[in-house]
mmCIF file as gemmi writes it, N, C-alpha and C atoms, coordinates in Angstrom:
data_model
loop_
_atom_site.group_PDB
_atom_site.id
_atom_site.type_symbol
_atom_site.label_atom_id
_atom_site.label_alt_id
_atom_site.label_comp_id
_atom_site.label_asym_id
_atom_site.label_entity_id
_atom_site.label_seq_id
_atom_site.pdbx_PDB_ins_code
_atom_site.Cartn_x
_atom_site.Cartn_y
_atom_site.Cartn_z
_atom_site.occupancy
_atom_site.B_iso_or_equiv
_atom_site.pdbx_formal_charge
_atom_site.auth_seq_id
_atom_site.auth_asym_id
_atom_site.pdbx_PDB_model_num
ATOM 1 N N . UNK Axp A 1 ? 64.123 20.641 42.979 1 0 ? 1 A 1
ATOM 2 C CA . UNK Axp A 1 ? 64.969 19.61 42.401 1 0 ? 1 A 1
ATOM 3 C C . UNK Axp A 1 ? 64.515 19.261 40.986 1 0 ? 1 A 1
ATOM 4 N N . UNK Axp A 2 ? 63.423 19.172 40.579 1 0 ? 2 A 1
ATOM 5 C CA . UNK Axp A 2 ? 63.131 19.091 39.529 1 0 ? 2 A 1
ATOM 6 C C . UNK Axp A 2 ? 62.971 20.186 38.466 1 0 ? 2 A 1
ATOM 7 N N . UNK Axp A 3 ? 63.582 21.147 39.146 1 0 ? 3 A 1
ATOM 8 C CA . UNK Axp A 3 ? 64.08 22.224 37.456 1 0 ? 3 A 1
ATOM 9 C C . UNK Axp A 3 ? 65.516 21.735 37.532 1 0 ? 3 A 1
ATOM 10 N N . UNK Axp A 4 ? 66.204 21.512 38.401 1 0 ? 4 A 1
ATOM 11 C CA . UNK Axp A 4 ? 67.681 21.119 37.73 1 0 ? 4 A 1
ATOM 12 C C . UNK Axp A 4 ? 67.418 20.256 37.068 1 0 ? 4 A 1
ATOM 13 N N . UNK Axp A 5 ? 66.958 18.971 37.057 1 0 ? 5 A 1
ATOM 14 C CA . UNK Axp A 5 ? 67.273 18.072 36.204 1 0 ? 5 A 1
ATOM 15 C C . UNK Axp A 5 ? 66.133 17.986 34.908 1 0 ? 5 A 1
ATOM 16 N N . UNK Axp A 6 ? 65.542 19.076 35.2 1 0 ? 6 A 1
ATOM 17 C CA . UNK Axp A 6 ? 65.18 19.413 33.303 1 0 ? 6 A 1
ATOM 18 C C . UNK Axp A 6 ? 66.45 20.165 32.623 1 0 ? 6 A 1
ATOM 19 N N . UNK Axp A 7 ? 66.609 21.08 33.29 1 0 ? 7 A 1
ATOM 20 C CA . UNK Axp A 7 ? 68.134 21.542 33.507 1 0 ? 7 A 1
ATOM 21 C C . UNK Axp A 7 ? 68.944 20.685 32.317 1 0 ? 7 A 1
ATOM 22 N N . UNK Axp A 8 ? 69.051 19.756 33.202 1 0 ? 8 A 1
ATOM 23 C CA . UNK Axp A 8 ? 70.209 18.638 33.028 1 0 ? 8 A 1
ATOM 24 C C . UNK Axp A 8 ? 69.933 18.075 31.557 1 0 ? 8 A 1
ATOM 25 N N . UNK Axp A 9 ? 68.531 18.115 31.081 1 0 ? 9 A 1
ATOM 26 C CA . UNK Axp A 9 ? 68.498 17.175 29.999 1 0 ? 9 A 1
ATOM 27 C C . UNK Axp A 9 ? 68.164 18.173 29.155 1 0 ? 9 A 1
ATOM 28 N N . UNK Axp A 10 ? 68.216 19.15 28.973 1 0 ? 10 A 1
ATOM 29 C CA . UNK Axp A 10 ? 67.508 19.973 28.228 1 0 ? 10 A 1
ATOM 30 C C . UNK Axp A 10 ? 69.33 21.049 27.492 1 0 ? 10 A 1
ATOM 31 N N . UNK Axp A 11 ? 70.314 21.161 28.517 1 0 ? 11 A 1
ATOM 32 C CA . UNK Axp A 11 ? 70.578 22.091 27.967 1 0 ? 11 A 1
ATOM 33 C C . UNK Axp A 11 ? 71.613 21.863 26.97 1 0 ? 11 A 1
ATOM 34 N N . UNK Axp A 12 ? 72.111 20.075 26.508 1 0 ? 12 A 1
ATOM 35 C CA . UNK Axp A 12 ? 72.811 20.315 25.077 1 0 ? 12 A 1
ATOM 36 C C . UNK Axp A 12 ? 72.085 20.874 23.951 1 0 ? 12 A 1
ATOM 37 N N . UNK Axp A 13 ? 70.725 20.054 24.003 1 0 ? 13 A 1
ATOM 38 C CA . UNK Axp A 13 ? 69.792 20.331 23.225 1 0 ? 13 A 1
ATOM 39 C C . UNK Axp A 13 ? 69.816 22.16 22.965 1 0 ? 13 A 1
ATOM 40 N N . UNK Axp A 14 ? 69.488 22.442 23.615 1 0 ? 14 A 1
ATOM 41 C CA . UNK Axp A 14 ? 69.058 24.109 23.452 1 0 ? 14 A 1
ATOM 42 C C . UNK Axp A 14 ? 70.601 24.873 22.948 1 0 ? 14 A 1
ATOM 43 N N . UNK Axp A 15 ? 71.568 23.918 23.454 1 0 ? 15 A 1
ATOM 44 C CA . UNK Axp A 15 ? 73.016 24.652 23.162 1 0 ? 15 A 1
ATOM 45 C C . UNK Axp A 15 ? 72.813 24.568 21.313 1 0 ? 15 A 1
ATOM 46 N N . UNK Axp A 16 ? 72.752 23.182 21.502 1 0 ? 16 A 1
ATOM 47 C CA . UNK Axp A 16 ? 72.675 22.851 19.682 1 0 ? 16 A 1
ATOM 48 C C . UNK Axp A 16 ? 71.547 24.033 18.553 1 0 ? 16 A 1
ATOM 49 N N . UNK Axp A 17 ? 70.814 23.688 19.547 1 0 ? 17 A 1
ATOM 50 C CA . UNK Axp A 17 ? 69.324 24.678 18.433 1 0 ? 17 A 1
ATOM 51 C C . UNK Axp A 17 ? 70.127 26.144 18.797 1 0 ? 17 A 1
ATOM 52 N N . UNK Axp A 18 ? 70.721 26.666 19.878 1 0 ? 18 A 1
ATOM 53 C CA . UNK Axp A 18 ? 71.189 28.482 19.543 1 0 ? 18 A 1
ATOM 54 C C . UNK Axp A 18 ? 72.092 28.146 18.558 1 0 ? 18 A 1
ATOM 55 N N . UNK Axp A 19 ? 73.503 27.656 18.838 1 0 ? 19 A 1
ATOM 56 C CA . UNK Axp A 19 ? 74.198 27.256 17.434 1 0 ? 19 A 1
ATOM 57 C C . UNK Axp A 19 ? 73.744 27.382 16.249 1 0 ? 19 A 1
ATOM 58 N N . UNK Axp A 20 ? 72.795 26.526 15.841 1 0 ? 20 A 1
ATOM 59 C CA . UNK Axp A 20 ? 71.947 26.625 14.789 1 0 ? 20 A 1
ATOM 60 C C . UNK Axp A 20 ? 71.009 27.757 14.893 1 0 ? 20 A 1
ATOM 61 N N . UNK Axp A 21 ? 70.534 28.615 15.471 1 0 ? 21 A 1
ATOM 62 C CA . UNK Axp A 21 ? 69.792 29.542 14.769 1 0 ? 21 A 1
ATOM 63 C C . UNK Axp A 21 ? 70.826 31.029 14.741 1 0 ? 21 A 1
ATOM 64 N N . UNK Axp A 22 ? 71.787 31.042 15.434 1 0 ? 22 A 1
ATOM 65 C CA . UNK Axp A 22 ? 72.994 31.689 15.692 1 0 ? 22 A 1
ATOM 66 C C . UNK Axp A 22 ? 73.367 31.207 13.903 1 0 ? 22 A 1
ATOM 67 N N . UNK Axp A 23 ? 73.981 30.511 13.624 1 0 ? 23 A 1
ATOM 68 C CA . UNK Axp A 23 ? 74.134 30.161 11.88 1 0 ? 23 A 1
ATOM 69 C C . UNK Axp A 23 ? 73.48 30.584 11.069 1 0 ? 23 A 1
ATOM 70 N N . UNK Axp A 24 ? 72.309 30.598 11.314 1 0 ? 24 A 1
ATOM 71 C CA . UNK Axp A 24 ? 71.609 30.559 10.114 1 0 ? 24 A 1
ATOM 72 C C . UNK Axp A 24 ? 70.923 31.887 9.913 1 0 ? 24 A 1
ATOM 73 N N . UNK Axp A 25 ? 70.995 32.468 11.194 1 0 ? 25 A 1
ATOM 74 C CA . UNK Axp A 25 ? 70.542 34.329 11.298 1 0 ? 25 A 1
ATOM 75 C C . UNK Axp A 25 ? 71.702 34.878 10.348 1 0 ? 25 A 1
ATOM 76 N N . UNK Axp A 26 ? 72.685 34.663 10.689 1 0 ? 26 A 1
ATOM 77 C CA . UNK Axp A 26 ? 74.302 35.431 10.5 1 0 ? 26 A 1
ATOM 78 C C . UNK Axp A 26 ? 74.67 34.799 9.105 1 0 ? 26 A 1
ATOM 79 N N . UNK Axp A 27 ? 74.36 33.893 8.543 1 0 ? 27 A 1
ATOM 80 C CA . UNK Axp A 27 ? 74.553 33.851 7.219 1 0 ? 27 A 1
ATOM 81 C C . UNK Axp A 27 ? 73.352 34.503 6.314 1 0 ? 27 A 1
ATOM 82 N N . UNK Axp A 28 ? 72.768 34.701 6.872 1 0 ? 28 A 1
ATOM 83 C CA . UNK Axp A 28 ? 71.073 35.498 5.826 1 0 ? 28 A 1
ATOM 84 C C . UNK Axp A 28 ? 72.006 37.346 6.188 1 0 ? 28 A 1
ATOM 85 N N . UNK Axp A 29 ? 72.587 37.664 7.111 1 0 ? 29 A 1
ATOM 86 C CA . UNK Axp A 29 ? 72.36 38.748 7.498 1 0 ? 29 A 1
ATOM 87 C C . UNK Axp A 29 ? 74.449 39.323 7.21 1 0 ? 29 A 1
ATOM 88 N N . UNK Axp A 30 ? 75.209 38.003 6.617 1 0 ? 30 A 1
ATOM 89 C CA . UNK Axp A 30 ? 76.379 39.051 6.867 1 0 ? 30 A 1
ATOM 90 C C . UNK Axp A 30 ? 76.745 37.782 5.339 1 0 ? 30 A 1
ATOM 91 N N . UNK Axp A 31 ? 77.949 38.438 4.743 1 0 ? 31 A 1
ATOM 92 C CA . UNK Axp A 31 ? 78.439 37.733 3.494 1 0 ? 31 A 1
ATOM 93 C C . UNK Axp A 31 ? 80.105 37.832 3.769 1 0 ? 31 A 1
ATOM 94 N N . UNK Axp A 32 ? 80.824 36.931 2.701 1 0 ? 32 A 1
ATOM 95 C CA . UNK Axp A 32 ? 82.329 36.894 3.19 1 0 ? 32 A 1
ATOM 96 C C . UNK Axp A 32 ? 82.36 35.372 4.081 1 0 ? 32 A 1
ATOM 97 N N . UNK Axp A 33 ? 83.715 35.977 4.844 1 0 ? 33 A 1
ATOM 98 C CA . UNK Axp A 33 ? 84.179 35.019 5.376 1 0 ? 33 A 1
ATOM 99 C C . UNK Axp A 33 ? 82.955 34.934 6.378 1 0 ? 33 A 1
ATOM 100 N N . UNK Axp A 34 ? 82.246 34.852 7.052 1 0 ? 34 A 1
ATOM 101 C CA . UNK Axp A 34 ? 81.269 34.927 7.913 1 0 ? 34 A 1
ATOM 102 C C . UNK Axp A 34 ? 80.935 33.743 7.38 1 0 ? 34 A 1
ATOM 103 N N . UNK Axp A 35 ? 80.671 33.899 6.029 1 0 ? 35 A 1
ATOM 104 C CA . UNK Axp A 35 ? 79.816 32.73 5.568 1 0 ? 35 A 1
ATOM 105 C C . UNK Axp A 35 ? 80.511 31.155 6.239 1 0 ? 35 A 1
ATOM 106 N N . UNK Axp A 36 ? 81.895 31.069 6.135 1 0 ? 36 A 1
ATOM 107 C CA . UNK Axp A 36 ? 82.968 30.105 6.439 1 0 ? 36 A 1
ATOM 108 C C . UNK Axp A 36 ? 82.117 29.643 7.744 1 0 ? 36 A 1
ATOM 109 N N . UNK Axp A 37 ? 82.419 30.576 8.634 1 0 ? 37 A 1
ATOM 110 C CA . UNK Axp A 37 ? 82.023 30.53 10.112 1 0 ? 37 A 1
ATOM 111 C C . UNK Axp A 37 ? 80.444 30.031 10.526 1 0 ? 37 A 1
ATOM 112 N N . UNK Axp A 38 ? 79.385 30.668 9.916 1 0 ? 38 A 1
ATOM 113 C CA . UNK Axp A 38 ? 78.02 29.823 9.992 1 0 ? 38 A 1
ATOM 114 C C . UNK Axp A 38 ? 78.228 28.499 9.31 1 0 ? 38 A 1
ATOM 115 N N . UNK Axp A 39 ? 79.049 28.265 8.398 1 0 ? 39 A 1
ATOM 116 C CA . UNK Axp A 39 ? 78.613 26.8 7.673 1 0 ? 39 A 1
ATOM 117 C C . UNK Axp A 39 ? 79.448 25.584 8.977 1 0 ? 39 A 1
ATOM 118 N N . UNK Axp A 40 ? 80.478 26.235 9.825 1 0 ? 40 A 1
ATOM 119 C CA . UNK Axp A 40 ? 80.943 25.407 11.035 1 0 ? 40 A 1
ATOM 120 C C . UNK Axp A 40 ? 79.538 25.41 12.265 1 0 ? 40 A 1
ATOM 121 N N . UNK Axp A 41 ? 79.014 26.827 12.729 1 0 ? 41 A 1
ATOM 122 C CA . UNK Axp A 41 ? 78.109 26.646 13.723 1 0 ? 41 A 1
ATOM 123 C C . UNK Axp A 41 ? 76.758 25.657 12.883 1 0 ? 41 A 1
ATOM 124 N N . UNK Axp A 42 ? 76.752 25.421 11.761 1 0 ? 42 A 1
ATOM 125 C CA . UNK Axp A 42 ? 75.99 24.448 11.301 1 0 ? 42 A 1
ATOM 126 C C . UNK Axp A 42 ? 76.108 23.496 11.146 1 0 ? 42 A 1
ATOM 127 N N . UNK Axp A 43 ? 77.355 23.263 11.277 1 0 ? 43 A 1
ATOM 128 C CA . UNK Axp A 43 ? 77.664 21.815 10.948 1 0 ? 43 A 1
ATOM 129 C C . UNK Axp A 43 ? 78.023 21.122 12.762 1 0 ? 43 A 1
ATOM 130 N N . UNK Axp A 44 ? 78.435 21.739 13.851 1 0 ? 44 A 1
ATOM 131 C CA . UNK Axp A 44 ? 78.424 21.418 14.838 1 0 ? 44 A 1
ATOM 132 C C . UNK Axp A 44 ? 77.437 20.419 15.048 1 0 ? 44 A 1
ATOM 133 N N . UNK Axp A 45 ? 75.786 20.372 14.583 1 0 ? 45 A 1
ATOM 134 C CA . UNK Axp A 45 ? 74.884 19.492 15.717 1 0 ? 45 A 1
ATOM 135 C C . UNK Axp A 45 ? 75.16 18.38 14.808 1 0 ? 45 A 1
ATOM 136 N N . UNK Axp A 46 ? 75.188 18.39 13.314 1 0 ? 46 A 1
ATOM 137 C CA . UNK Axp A 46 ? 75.601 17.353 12.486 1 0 ? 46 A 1
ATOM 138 C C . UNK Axp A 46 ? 76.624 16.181 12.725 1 0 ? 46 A 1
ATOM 139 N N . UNK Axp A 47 ? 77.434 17.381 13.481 1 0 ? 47 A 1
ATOM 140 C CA . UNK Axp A 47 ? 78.851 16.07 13.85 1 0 ? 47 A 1
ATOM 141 C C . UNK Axp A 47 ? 78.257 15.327 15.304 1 0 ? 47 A 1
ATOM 142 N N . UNK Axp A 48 ? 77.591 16.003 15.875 1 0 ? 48 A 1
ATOM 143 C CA . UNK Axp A 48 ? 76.909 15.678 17.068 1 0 ? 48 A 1
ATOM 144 C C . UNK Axp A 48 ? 76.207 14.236 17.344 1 0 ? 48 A 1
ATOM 145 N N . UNK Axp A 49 ? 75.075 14.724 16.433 1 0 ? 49 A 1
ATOM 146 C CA . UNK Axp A 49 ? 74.262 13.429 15.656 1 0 ? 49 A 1
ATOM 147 C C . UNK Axp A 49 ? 75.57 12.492 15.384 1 0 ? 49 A 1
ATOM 148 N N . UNK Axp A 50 ? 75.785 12.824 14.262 1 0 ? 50 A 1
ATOM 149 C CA . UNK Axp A 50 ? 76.925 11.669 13.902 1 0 ? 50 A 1
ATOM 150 C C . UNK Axp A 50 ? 77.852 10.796 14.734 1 0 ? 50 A 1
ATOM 151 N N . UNK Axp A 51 ? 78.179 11.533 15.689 1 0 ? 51 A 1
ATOM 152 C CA . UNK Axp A 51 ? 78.924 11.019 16.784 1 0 ? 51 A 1
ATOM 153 C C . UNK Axp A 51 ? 78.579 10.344 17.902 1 0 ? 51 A 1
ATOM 154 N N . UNK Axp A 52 ? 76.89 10.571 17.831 1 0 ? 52 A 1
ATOM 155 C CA . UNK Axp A 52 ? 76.439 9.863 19.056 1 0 ? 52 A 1
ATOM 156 C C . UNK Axp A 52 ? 75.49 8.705 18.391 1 0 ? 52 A 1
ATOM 157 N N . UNK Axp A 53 ? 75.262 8.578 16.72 1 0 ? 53 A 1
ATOM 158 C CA . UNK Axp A 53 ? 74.72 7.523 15.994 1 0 ? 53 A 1
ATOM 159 C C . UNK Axp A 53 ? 75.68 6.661 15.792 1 0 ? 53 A 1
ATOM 160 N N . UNK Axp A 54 ? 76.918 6.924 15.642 1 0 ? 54 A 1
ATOM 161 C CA . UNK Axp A 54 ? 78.093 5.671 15.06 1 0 ? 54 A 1
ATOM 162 C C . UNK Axp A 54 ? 79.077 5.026 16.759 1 0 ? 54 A 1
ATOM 163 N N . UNK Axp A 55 ? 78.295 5.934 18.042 1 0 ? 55 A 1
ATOM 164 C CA . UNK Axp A 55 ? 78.901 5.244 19.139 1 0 ? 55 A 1
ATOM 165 C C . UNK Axp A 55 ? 79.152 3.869 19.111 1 0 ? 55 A 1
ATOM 166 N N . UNK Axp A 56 ? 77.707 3.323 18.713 1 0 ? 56 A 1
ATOM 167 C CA . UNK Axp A 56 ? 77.581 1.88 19.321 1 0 ? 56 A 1
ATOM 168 C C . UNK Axp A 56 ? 78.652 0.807 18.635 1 0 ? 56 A 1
């Protein structure tokens, strides 16, 4: 029971950090429109943050 609920708290987090290293590999490694596309998987945890700082 207690790996699910590391599970549980662990896996936006880890969603956010692949996103982000998923971005930031693929813009060092491809040019063009690609570029468009990493500057969104980068900006995803940003809106994240943002969205869960201006809840209250």
């Amino acid at each position: 029971m207690k790996r699910n609920k590391t599970l549980a708290v662990w896996q936006y987090p880890f969603l956010l950090a692949l996103l982000t290293l998923i971005g930031l590999v693929w813009a060092l490694v491809e040019e063009g429109w690609v570029d468009y596309l990493c500057s969104f998987l980068l900006l995803i945890p940003i809106l994240v943050i943002l969205k869960n700082y201006y809840k209250k």
